[in-house]
ZADRENZA-187728 format. One record per residue: residue number from 1; x, y, z of N, C-alpha, C in turn. Coordinates in steps of 0.02 Angstrom, whole numbers. Each point is the difference from the previous one (the first is absolute). Layout:
BEGIN
  nr n.east n.north   n.up ca.east ca.north  ca.up c.east c.north   c.up
 NUM      X       Y      Z       X        Y      Z      X       Y      Z
...
***
This chain:
BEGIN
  nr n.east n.north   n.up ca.east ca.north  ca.up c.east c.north   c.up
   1    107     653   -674     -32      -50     42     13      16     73
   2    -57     -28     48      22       38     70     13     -74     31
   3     59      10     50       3      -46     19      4       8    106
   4    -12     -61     16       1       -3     69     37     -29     34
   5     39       8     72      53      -42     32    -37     -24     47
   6    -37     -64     26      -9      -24     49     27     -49     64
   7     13       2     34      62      -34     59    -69     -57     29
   8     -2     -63    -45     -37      -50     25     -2     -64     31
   9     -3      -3     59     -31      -54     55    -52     -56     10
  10     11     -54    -39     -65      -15     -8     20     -64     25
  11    -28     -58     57      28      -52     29    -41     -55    -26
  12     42     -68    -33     -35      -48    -35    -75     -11      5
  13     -2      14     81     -70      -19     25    -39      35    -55
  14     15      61     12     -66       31    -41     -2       7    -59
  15     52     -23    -40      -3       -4    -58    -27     -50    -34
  16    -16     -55     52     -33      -62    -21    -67       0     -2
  17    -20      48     40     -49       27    -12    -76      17    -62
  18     70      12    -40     -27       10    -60    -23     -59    -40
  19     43     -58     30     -24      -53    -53    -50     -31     41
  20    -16       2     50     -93       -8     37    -33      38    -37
  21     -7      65      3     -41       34    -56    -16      60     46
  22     30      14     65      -6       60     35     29      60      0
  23     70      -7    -40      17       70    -12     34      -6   -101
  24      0      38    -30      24       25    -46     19      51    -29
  25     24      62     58      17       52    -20     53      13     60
  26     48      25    -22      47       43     41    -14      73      8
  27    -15      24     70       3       71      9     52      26     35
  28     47      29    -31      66       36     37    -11      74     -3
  29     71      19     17     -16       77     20     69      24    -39
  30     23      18    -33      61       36    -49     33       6     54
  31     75      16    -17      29       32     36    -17      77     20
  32    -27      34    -58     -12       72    -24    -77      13     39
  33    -32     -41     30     -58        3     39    -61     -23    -33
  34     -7      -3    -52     -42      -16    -41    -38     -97    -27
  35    -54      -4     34     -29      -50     13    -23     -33    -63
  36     14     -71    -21      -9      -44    -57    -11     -56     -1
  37    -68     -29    -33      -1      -68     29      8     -25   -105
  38     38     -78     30      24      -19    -40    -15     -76    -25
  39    -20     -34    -31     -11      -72     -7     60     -32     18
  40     12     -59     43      31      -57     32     25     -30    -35
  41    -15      -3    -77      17      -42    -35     57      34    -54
  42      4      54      5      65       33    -19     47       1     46
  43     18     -38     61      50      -19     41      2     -67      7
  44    -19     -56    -63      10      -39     37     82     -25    -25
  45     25      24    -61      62      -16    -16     51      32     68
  46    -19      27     46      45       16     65    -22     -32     65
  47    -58     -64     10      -7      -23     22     65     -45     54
  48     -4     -20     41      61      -33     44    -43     -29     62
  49     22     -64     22     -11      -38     52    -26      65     50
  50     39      39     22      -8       65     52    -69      40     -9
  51    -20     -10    -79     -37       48    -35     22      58    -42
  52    -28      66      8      31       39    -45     29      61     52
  53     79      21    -38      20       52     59     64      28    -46
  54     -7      81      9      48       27    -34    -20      67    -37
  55     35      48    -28      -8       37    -45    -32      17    -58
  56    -68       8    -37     -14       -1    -65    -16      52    -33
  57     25      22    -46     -13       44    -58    -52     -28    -44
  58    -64      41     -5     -55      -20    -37    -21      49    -41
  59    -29     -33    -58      14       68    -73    -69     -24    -13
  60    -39      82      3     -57       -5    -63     16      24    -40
  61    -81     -13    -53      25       40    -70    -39      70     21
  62    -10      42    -55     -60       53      2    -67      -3      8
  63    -25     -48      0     -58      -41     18    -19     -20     76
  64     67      -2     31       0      -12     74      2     -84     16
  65     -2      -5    -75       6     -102    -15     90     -28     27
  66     -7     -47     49      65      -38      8     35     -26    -60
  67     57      47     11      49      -47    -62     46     -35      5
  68     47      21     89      38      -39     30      5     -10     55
  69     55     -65     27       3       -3     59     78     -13     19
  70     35      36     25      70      -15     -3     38       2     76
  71     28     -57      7      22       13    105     76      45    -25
  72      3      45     46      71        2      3     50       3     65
  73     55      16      1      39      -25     27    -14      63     67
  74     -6     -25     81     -18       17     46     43      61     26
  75    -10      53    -30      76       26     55    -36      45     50
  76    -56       9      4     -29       33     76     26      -8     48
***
């Protein structure tokens, strides 16, 4: 399975966004350079007053289908 590290920034504002009906996809950039946009709604269990911010390891399968979403611990 390939997986991706993304370092994501995302400020309540715009995450609220989504529940108007104007955004529903996250587009980040890997750490590794490589550009991925992602549905909103696989972050919302890391949601926070602030919004979303931190480290994530994201796993497809062979399909290129999302299988996970996991924060981890910041040590950049």
């Amino acid at each position: 399975m390939a997986k991706l590290i993304l370092n994501v920034a995302l400020p309540a504002y715009k995450y609220e966004a989504m529940y108007a009906g104007a955004a529903q996809n996250l587009v980040a950039t890997s750490l590794d350079g490589r550009k991925v946009q992602l549905p909103l709604s696989a972050f919302v269990r890391f949601v926070t007053h602030q919004g979303i911010y931190g480290l994530f390891e994201v796993e497809f399968d062979v399909n290129h289908k999302l299988v996970a979403v996991t924060q981890l611990e910041n040590t950049l």
